[in-house]
matplotlib code that plots the C-alpha trace (Angstrom):
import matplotlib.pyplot as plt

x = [49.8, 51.3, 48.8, 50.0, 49.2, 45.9, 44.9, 46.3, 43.6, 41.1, 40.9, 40.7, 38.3, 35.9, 32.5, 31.2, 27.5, 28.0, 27.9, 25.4, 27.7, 26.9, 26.1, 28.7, 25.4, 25.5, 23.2, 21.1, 19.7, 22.5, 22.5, 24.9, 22.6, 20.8, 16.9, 16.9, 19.8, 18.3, 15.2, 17.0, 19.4, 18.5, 17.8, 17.4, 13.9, 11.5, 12.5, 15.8, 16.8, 16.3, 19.5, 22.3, 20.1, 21.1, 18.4, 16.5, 14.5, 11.6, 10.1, 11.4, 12.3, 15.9, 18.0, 19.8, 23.1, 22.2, 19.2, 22.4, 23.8, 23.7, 24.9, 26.5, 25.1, 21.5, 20.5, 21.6, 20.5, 21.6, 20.9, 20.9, 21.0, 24.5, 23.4, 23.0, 24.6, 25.8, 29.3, 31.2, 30.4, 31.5, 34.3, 35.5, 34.9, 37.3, 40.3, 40.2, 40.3, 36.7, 36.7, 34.1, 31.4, 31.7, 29.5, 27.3, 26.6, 26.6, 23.5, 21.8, 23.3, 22.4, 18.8, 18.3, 19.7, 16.9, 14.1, 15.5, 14.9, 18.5, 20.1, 24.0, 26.7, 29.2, 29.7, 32.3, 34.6, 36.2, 39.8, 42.7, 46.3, 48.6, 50.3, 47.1, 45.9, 49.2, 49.3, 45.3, 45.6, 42.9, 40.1, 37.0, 35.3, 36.8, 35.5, 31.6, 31.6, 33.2, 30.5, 28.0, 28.8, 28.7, 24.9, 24.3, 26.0, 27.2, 30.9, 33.1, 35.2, 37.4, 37.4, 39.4, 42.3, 43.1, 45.6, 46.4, 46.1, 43.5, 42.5, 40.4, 36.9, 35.7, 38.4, 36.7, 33.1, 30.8, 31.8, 35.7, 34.7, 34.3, 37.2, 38.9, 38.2, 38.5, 40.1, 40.9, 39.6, 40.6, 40.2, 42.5, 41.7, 40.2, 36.6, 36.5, 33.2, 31.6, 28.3, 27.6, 25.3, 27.4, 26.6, 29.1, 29.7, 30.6, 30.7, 29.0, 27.4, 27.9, 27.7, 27.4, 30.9, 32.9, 29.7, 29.5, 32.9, 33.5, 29.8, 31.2, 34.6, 32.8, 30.4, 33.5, 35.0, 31.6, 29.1, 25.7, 24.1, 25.8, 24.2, 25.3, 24.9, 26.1, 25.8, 24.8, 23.9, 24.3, 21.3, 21.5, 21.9, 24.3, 26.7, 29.0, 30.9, 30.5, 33.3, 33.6]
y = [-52.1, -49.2, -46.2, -44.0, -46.3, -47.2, -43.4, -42.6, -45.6, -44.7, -41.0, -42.2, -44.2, -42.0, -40.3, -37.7, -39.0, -41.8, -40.4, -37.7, -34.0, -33.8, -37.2, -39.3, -41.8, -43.8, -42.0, -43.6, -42.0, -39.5, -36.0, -34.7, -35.0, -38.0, -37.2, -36.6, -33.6, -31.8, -31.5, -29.9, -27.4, -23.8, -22.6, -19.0, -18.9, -16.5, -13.0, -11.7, -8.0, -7.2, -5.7, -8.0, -11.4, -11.8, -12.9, -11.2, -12.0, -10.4, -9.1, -5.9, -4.4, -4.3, -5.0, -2.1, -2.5, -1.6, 1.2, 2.9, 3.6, 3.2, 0.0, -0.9, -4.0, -4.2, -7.1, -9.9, -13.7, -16.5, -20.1, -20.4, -19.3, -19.8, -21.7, -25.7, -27.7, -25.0, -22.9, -26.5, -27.5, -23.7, -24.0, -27.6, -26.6, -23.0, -24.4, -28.3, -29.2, -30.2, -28.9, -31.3, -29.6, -26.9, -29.2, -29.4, -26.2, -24.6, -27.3, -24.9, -21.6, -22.5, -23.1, -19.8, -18.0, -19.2, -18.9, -15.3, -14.2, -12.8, -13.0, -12.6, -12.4, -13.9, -15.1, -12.9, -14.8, -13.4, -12.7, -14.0, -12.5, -14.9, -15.5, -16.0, -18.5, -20.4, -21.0, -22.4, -24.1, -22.7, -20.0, -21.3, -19.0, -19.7, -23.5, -22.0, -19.9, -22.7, -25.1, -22.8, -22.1, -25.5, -25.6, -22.3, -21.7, -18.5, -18.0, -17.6, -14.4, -12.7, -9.2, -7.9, -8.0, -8.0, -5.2, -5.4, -7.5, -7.3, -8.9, -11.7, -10.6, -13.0, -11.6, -8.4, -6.9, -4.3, -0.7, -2.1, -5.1, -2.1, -0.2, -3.3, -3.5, 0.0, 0.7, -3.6, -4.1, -3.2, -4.1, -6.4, -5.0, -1.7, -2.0, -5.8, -5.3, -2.5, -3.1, -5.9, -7.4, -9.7, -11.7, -12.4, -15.5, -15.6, -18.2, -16.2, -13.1, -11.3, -7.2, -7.6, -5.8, -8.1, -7.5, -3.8, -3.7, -5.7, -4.0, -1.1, -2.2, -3.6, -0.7, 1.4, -0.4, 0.3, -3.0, -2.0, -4.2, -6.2, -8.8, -11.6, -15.1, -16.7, -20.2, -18.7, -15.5, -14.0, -12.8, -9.5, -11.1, -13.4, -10.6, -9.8, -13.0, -15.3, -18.3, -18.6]
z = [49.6, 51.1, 52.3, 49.7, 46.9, 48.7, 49.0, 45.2, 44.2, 46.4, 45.2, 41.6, 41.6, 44.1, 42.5, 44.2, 43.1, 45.3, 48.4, 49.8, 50.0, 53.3, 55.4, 53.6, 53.4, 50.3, 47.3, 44.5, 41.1, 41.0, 42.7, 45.5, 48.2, 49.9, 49.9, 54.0, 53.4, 50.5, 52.3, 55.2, 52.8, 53.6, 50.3, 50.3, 48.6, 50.8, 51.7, 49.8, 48.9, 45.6, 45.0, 46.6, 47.0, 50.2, 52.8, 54.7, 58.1, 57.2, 53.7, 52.7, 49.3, 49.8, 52.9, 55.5, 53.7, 49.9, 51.1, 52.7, 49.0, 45.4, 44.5, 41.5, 41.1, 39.5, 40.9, 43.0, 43.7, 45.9, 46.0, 49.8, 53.5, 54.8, 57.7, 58.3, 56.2, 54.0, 55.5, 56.1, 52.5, 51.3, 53.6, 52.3, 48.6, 48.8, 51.7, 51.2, 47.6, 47.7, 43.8, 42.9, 44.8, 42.0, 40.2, 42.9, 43.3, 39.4, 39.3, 41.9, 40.6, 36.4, 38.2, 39.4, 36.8, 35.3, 37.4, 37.6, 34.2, 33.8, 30.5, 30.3, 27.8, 29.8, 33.9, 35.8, 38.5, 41.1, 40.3, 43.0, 43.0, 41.5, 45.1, 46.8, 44.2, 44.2, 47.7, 47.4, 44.5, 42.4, 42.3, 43.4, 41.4, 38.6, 39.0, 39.7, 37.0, 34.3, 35.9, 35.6, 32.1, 30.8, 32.4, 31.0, 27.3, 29.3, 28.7, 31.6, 31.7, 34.2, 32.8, 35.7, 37.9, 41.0, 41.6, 45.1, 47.8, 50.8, 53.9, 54.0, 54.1, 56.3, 59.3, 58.8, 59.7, 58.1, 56.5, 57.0, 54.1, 51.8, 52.6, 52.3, 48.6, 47.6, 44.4, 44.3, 40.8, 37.8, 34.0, 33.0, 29.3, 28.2, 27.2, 27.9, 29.8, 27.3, 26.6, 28.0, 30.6, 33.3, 36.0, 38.6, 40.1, 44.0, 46.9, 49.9, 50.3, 53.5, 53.0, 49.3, 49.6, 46.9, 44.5, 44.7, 44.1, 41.2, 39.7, 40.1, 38.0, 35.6, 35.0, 34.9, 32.2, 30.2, 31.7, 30.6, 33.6, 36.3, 38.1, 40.5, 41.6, 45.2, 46.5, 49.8, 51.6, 55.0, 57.0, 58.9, 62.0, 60.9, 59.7, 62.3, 62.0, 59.4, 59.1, 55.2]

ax = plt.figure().add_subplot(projection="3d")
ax.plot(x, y, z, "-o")
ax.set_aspect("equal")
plt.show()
């Protein structure tokens, strides 16, 4: 048997619930994660800011970034801390196909929409440019927020575009994230969003930059209240450089 053959049968006949997400270690009972990982996953569930979800290193009503202005966005959750175990598996799931571990994660997300209280008409994804989503293959948010609706009953939308491109926000640091998306968004159809409550689906929050300015899009095009969900979010000190 040749190794492409080998490879083609080996891919097809892989589940991800067999091995543990991050070990590799052979799992039992279903699940993503062996019992020894998930106890060790940073889930983001002490201090967060109110307004962008993303954690905070010590309680305060909302973090330095979204007391600096009016955000857009009404409120804002994450499932974890973007530390550990967490930016290779967000890394492997948006640059190396790993498009499985969308199922993975929408478990966590639907979980904590929940526990939130929000109520949506419909999950927003993060629109790509048709060049930048060629050359990757597919939108990982596209996959989160389809996950997440099939956990949910939430439809999954994209009611905007994408109308130029930008640098990737991860190269960048700070007020230069949000410059970085000025004027990126737009609706893709007029009134799409009117008078509706959204929630946005995203992979990491860092500044809350990519969520302010697709709330603010949305609201634009007539959203009544835009909220958003993350696998992960950045601490302060943990925002000068993050990886993802």
């Amino acid at each position: 048997m040749n190794d492409k053959l080998r490879k083609l049968l080996v891919g097809a006949a892989f589940d991800p619930h067999w091995t543990c997400a991050v070990c590799g270690r052979e799992i039992f009972g279903g699940g993503y994660f062996c019992r020894d990982c998930l106890q060790k996953l940073p889930f983001n569930d002490k201090a967060f800011c109110a307004h962008c979800g993303r954690a905070l290193d010590a309680p305060a009503p909302v973090c330095d970034t979204c007391a600096n202005r009016l955000p857009a966005l009404d409120a804002g959750r994450s499932v974890f801390c973007y530390e550990g175990a967490i930016p290779p598996l967000i890394r492997k799931f948006k640059y190396s196909g790993a498009r499985w571990l969308a199922d993975a994660f929408a478990d966590d997300l639907a979980r904590l929409y929940r526990e939130s209280g929000f109520t949506a008409d419909a999950a927003v994804y993060v629109p790509m440019r048709k060049a930048a989503q060629r050359k990757r293959g597919y939108n990982q948010t596209e996959l989160l927020a389809r996950a997440f609706s099939e956990r949910t009953g939430v439809p999954a939308i994209c009611p905007l575009v994408k109308r130029k491109p930008t640098k990737r926000q991860a190269a960048l640091a700070g007020d230069d994230r949000m410059k970085n998306l000025e004027g990126s968004f737009a609706a893709a159809e007029r009134h799409a969003a009117a008078g509706k409550t959204l929630v946005v689906i995203d992979d990491v929050t860092t500044t809350g930059a990519t969520l302010q300015a697709m709330a603010a899009a949305l609201k634009k095009n007539g959203a009544k209240r835009v909220y958003a969900l993350t696998i992960a979010s950045v601490s302060r000190k943990g925002h000068k450089n993050p990886k993802s």
